[in-house]
N, C-alpha and C positions, 0 to 999 in steps of 0.2 A: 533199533539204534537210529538217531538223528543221520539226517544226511549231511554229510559235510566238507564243504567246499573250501580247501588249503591252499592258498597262495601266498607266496613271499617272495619277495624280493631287497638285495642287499643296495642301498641308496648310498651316491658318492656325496654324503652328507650329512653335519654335525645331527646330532637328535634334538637339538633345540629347533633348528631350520626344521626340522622335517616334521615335527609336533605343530609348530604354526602354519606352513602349509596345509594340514590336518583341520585344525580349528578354526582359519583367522580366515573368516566369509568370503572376503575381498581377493586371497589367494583361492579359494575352493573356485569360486565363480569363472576365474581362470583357467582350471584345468581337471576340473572334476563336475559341476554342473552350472546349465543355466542359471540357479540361483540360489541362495544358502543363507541360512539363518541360527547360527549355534549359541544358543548358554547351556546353563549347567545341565539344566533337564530334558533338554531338545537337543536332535542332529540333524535340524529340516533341510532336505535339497529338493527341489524340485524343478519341472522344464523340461526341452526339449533332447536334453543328451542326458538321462538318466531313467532308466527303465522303469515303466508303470506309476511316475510320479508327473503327470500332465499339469497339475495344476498346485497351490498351497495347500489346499485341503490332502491330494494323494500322499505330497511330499513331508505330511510328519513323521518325524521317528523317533520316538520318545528313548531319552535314554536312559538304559538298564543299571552298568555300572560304569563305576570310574576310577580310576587308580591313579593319579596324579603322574605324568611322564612315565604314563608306562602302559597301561591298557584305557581303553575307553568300549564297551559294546551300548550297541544301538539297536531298536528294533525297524523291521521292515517287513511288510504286507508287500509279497510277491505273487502275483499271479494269481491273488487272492488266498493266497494262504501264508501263516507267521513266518517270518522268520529273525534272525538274529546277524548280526556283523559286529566282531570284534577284531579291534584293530590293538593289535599289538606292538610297541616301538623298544629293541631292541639297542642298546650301544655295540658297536666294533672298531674299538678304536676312532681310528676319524669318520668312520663310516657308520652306518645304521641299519638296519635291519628291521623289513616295516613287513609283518605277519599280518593276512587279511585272513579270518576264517567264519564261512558264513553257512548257517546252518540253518537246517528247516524239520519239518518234523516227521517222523515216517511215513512212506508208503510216497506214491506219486504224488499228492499235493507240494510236499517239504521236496523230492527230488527237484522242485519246478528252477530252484536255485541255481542248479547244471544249466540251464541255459542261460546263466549270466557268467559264465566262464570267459569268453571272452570278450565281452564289455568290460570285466577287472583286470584281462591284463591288457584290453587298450588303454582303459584308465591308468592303470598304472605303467606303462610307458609313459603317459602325458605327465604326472608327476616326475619320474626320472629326468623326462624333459626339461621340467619347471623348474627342477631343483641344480639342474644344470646351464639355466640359464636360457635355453632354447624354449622361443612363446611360439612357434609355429606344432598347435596341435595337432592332432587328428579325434576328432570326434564328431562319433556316431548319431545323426539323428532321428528319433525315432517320432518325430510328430508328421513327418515326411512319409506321403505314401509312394512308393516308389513309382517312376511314370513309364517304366521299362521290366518286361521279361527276364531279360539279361541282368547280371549285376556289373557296375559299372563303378568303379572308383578312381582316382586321379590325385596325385601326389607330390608336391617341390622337393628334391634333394640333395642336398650343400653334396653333391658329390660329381664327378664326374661319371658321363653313361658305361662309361668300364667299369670302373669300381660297379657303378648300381649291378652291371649284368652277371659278374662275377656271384654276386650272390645269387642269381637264378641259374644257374649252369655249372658252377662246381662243387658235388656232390659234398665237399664238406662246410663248404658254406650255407647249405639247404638245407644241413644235417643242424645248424646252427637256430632257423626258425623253424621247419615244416619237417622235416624228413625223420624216421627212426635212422632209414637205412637209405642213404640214395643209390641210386647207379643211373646216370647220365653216359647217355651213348651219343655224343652234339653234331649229329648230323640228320636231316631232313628224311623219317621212318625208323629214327633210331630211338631207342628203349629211354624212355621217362622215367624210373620208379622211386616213390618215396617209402620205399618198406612197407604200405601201409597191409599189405596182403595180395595175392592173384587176382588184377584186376580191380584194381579198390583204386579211386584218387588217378594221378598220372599216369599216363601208357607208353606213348609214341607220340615223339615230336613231329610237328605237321608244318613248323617253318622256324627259319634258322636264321638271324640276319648278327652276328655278332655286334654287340653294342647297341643293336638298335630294336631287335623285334624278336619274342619267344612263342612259338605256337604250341598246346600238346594236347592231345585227348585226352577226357577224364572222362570213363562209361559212369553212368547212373546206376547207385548200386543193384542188386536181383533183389526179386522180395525172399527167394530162395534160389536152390541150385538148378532146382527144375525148373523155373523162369525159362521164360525167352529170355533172346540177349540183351540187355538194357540199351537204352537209348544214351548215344555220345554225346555228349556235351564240349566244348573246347573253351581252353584258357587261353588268353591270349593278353602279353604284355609287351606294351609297345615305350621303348625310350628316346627323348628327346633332346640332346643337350644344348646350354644356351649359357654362357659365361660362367662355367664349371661347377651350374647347374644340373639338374635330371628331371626331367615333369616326367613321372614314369603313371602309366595308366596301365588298369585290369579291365577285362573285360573275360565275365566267364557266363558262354552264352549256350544254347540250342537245347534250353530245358523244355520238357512235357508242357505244351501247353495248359495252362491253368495252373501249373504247378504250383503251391506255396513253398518262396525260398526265402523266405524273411530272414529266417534263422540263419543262413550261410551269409549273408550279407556285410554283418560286423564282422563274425569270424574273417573274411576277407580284408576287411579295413585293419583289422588288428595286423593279419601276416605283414599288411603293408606297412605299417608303423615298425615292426619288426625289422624288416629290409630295409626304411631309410634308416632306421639306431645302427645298424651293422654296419654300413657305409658311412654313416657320418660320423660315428664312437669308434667303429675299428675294433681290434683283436679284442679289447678288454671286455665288451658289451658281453653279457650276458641274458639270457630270457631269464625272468621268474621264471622258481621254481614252484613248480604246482605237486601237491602230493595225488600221485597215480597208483592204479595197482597194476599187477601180472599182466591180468589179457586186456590193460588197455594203451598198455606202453608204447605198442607198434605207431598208435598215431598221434601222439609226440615228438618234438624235435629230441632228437638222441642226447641233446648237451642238458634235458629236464629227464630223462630215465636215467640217465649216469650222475645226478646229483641228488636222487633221491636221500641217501645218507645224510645230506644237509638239512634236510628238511627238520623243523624247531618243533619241539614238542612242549607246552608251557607243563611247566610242575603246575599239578592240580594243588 
């Protein structure tokens, strides 16, 4: 069976808007890549914020079908191997429902797709974004060699540093981007955990500054149980306020030397696109919905394992 990579998200937006967003080159260039070129037969993007498409030549993608307001799939060579994206546009009332499902083809070449998991839902935040009016993106670039061990990101938030901190410290706000299951013990040695298993991701807070600074250890997973202990690593988010602003910055450091962490990189920029929508949208924001299974739910945030039933299934 094809491997296949399901995300959707419900847009506060007519489907006429959200279709031109989609198609119309001058909105894509905005908030989905460096640079875009669409007619009937092509879905060319290429440049610096879109994966494995450096230049015009990487970035064709010849299109397969079209449904007129309603489906379009496109192809795309990842990681040098085929794959497919089809974009599905949905009505709901005043809202829309915009299905991303991207497939590749059996065995590990076609899995390569999973590691574009969260590049589509930073993307698609920046679309929500778009579509709500807000130009201030977040996007990932990937022509940039990183000139640091550490990963390091940095962030403006229409919030004030409460609001931002609130979402790093209580368990059900964490459960909202990161967490299955949180449990937050907010004092300096106390229990960090995001559900994701014993020892897995968060442990123990290492500094405590409310409003202003979050420490926690995160061990390096075992290659197994019999491993030695893994080597700790530490997150560490620090908030700033400045006229009911938040510059909030990540820094998650004390990796294995030499280590390759390319791949944990965007995943971090997306959590962070996450935490400013939460603080700046409020109770209604919602994460995409990604289709997960059984044993992989625990590391998901809880509000995409309890909305599995939503998930859109097209009539074949």
């Amino acid at each position: 069976m094809d491997n296949l990579l399901h995300i959707q998200v419900e847009l506060d937006a007519a489907r006429e808007a959200v279709l031109e967003a989609l198609v119309d080159p001058s909105q894509l260039t905005m908030w989905f890549a460096e640079h875009a070129d669409v007619e009937l037969d092509h879905y060319d993007f290429w440049g610096r914020f879109t994966p494995d498409t450096p230049d015009r030549e990487q970035g064709r993608h010849p299109i397969i079908s079209l449904v007129p307001y309603r489906t379009l799939s496109y192809g795309w060579k990842v990681r040098g191997a085929d794959s497919t994206v089809e974009m599905l546009v949905e009505p709901r009332d005043s809202r829309t429902l915009l299905v991303i499902r991207h497939s590749g083809g059996p065995g590990d070449e076609g899995a390569a797709i999973y590691g574009l998991e969260d590049w589509w839902f930073l993307t698609l935040e920046n679309l929500r974004r778009h579509l709500a009016g807000k130009r201030d993106y977040l996007r990932y670039d990937f022509s940039v060699a990183p000139d640091t061990a550490d990963i390091r990101h940095h962030i403006e938030i229409d919030a004030f540093p409460e609001k931002v901190f609130e979402t790093l410290i209580e368990p059900k706000e964490i459960e909202r981007w990161i967490a299955s299951k949180a449990t937050v013990e907010p004092h300096v040695g106390g229990r960090y955990d995001l559900g994701w298993g014993e020892g897995i991701g968060a442990v123990k807070i290492l500094e405590l500054e409310p409003g202003r600074k979050l420490a926690y250890s995160w061990p390096e997973p075992r290659e197994s149980a019999d491993a030695p202990p893994a080597n700790e690593t530490i997150v560490t988010w620090e908030l700033e306020g400045s006229g009911g602003k938040t510059r909030l910055s990540l820094v998650h450091s004390g990796f294995t030397p030499g280590e390759n962490i390319d791949h944990l990189r965007p995943g971090w920029l997306n959590f962070l696109s996450w935490v400013k929508s939460i603080a700046e949208f409020g109770p209604e924001w919602q994460t995409p919905v990604k289709l997960i299974t059984q044993d992989t739910a625990a590391y998901y945030p809880a509000t995409i394992g309890a909305r599995q039933t939503e998930v859109y299934v097209p009539v074949a």
